[in-house]
C-alpha positions as a Markdown table, in Angstrom:
| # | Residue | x | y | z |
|---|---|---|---|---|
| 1 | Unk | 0.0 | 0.0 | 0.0 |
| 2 | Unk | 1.1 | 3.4 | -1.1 |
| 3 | Unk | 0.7 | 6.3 | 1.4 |
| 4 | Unk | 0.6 | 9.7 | 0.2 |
| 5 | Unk | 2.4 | 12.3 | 2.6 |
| 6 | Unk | 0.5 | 15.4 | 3.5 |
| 7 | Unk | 1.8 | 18.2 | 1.8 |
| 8 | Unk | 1.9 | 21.9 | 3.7 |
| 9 | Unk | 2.2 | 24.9 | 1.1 |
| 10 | Unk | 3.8 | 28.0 | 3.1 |
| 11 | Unk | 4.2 | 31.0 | 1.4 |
| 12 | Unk | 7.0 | 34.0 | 2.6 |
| 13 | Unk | 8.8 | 36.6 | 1.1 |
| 14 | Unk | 10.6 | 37.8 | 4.0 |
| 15 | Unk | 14.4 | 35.6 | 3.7 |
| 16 | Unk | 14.8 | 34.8 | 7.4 |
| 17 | Unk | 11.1 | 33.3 | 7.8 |
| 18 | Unk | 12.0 | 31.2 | 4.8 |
| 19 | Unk | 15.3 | 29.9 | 6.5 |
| 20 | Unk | 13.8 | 29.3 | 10.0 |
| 21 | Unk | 10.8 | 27.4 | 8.1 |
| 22 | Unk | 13.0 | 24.9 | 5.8 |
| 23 | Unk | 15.7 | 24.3 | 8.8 |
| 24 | Unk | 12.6 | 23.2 | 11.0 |
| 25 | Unk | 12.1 | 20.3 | 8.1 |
| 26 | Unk | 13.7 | 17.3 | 6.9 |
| 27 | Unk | 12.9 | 17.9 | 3.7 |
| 28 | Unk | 11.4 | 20.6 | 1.8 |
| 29 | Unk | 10.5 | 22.0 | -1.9 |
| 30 | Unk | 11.1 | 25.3 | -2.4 |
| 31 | Unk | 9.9 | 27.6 | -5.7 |
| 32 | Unk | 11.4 | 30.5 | -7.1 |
| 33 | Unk | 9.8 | 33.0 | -9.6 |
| 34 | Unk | 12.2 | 35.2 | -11.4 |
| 35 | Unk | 11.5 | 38.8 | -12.9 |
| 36 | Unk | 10.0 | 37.6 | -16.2 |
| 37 | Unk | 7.5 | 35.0 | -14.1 |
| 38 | Unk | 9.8 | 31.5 | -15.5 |
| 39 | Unk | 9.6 | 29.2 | -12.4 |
| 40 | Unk | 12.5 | 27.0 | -10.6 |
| 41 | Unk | 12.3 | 23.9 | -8.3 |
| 42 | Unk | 14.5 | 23.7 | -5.5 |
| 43 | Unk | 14.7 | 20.3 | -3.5 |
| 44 | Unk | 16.3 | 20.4 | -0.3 |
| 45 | Unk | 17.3 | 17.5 | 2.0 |
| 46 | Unk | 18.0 | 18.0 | 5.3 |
| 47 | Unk | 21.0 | 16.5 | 7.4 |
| 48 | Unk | 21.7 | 15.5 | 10.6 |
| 49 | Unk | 23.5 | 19.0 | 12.1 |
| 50 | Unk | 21.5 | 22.0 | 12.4 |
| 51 | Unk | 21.8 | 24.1 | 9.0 |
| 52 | Unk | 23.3 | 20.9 | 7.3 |
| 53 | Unk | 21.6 | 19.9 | 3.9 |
| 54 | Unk | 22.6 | 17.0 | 2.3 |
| 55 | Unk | 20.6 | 17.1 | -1.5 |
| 56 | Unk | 19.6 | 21.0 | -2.9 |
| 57 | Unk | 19.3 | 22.2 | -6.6 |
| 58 | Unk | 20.1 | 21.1 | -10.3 |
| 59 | Unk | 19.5 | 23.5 | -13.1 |
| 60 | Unk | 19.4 | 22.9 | -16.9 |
| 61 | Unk | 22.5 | 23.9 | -18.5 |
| 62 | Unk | 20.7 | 27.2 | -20.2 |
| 63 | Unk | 20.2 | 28.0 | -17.0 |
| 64 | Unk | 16.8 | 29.8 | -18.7 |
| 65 | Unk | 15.4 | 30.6 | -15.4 |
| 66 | Unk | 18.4 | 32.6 | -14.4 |
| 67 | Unk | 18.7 | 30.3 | -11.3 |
| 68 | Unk | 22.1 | 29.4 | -11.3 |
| 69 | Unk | 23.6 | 32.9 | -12.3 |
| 70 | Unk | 21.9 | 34.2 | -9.4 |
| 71 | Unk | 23.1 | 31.1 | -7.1 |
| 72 | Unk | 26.5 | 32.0 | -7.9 |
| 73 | Unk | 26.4 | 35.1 | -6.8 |
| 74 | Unk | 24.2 | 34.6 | -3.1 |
| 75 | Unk | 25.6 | 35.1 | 0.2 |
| 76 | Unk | 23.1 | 33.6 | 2.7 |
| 77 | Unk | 25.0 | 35.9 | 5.3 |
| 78 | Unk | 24.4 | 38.8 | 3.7 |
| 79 | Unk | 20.4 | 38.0 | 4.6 |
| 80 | Unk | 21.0 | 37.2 | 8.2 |
């Protein structure tokens, strides 16, 4: 028998709310919008130490959503 997990949808747009929501989970999906609306998946797999995440984002190699350009230039401590 297949069980189907309950799924929670949380919205935020304040960065801090976002962090203390995914680090109180062991897993979570996270979606991004960019300027022109194009959408991007993140999955993110939590570890064992606080803050530790074992699994987190893959992006086509157009990168049309803009996702990776703007992952290689975040600072997470420049949000805390």
């Amino acid at each position: 028998m297949c069980r189907r997990r309950r799924v929670e949808q949380t919205s935020v747009s304040d960065f801090k709310q976002a962090l203390e929501l995914i680090f109180n989970l062991d897993e979570a999906h996270v979606y991004f919008k960019n300027e022109a609306g194009r959408k991007h998946r993140v999955f993110l797999v939590m570890g064992n130490s606080p803050e530790e995440v074992t699994a987190d984002w893959s992006y086509a190699k157009d990168d049309a959503t803009g996702f990776n350009a703007a992952m290689d230039v975040f600072k997470a401590e420049d949000h805390l």
